[in-house]
Backbone bond lengths (Angstrom), bond angles and torsions (degrees), N, CA, C in turn:
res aa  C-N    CA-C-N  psi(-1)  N-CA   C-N-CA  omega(-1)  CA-C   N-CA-C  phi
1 X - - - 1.457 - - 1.528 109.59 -
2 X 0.953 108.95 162.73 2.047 103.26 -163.36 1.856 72.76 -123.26
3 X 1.708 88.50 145.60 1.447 107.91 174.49 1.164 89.60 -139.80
4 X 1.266 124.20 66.91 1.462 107.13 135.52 1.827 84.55 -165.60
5 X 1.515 131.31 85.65 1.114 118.93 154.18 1.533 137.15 -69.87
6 X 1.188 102.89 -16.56 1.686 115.22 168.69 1.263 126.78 -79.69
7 X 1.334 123.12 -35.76 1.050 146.16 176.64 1.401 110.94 -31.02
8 X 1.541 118.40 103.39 1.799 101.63 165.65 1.570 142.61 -60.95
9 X 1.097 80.14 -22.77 1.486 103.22 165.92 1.413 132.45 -75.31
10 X 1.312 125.32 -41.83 1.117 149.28 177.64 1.881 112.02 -42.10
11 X 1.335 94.83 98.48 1.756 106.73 -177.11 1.561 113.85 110.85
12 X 1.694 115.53 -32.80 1.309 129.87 159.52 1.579 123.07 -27.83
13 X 1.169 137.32 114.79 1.598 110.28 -171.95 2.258 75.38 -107.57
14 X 1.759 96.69 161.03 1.447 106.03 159.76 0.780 125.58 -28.38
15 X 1.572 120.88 -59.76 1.497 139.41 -170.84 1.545 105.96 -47.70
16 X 1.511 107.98 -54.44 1.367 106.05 -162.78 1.384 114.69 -78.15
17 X 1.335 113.80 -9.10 1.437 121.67 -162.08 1.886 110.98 -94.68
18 X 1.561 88.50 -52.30 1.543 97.14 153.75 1.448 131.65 -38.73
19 X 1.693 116.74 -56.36 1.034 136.52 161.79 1.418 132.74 -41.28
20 X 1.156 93.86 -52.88 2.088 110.42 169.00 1.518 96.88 -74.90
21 X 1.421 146.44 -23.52 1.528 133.02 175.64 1.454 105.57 -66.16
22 X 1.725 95.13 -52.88 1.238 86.46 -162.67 1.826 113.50 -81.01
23 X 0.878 108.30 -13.02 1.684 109.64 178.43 1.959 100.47 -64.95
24 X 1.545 100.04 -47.80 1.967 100.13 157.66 0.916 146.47 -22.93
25 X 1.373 103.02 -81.79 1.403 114.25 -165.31 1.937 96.97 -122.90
26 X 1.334 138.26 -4.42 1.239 130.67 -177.75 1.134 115.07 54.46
27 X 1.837 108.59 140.54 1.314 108.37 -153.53 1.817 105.01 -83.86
28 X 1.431 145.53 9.48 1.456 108.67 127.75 1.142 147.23 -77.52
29 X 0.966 134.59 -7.59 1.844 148.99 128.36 1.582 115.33 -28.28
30 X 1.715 117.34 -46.77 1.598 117.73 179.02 1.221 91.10 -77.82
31 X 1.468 129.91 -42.57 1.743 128.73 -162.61 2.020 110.46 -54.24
32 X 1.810 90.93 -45.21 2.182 103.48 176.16 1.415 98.82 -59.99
33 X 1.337 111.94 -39.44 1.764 110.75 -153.71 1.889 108.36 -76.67
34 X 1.631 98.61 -48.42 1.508 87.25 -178.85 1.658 80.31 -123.63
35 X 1.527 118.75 173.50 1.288 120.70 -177.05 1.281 138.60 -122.93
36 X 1.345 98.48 52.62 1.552 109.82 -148.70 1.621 105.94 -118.33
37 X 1.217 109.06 135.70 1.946 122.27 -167.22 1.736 93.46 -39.13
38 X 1.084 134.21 -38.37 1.420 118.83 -148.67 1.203 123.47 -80.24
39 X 1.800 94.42 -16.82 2.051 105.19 166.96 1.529 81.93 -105.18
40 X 0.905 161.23 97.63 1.330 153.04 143.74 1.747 114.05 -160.48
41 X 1.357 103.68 -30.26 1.689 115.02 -166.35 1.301 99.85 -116.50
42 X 1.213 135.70 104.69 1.384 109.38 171.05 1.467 137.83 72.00
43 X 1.559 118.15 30.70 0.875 100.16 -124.15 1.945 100.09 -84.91
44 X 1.072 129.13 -172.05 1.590 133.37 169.67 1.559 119.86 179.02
45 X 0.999 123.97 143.70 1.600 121.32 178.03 0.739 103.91 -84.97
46 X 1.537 158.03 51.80 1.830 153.48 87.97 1.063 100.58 -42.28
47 X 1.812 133.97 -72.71 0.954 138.35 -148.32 1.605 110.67 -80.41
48 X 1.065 102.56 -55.29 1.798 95.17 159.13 1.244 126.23 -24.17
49 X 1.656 101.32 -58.49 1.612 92.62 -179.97 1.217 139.70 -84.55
50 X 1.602 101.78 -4.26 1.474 121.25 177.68 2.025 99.28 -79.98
51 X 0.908 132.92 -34.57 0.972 152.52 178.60 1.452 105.58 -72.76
52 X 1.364 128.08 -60.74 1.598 111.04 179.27 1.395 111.49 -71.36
53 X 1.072 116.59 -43.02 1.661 136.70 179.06 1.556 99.91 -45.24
54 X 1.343 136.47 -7.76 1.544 153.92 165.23 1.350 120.62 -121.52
55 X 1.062 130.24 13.30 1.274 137.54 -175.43 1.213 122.45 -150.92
56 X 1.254 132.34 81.60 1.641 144.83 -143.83 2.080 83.96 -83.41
57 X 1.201 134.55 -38.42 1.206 122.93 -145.60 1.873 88.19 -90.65
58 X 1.175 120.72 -18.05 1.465 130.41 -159.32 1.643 91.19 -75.90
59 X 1.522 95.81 -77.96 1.279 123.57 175.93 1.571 119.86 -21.67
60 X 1.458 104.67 -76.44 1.541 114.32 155.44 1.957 117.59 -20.65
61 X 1.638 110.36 -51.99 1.456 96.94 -165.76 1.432 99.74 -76.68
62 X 1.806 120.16 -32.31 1.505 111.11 -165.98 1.749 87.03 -73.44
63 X 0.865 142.51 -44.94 1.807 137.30 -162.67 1.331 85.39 -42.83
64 X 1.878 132.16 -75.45 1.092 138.03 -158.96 1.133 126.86 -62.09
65 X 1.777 125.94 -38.06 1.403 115.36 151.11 1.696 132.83 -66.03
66 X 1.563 106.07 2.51 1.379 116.01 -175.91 1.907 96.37 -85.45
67 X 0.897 118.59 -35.58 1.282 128.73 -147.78 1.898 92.13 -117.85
68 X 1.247 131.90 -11.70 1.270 132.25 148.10 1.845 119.04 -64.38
69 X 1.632 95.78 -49.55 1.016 85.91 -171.61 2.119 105.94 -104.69
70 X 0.997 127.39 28.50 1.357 146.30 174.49 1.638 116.99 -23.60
71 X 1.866 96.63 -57.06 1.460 101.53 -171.89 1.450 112.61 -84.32
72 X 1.462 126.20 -18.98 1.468 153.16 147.22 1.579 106.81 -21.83
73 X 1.598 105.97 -66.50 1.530 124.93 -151.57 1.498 88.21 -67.57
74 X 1.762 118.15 -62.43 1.090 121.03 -168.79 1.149 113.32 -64.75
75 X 1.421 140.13 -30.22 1.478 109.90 -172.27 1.617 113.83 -98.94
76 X 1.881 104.45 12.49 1.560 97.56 153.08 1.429 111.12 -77.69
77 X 1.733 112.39 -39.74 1.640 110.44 176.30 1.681 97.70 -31.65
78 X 1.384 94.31 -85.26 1.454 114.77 -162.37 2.190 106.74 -34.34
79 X 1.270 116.06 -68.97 1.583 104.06 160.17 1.637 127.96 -34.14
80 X 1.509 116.77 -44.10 1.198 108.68 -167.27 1.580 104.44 -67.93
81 X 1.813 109.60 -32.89 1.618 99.82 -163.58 1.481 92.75 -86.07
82 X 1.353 146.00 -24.95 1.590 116.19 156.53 1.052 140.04 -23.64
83 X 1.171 105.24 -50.12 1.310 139.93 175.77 1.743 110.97 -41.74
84 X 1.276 91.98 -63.91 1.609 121.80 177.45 1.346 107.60 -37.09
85 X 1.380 99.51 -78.52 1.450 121.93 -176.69 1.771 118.47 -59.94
86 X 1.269 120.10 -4.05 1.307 124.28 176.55 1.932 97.17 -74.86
């Protein structure tokens, strides 16, 4: 039984979530928004996730701007693959 149907998160792995931010908004845009070395230095989704995946307080703000900006992310998904398919 799934207990958490509301949940935005729920089925999301890091990887993918990270991935859809940064395909978004690009990591100097994540670097202004939250302020943490890993969009700022170098940045890469290895290191990101090795880095949130240790940092519960980090993690927490990208979860919350992922899931602030959710319906945002998707309906660039959703535009870009129109796009595609034209």
């Amino acid at each position: 039984m799934d207990n958490q149907p509301f949940n935005p998160l729920h089925g999301v792995t890091l990887k993918a979530l990270v991935t859809e931010l940064v395909e978004y908004f690009g990591y100097p845009t994540l670097g202004q928004q939250i302020k943490i070395k890993c969009f700022t230095e170098n940045p890469s989704i290895n290191s990101t996730l090795k880095f949130l995946r240790k940092t519960p307080w980090a993690r927490e703000k990208v979860e919350a701007l992922y899931v602030k900006n959710l319906h945002k992310i998707h309906n660039s998904q959703s535009q870009s693959q129109m796009k595609k398919d034209d």
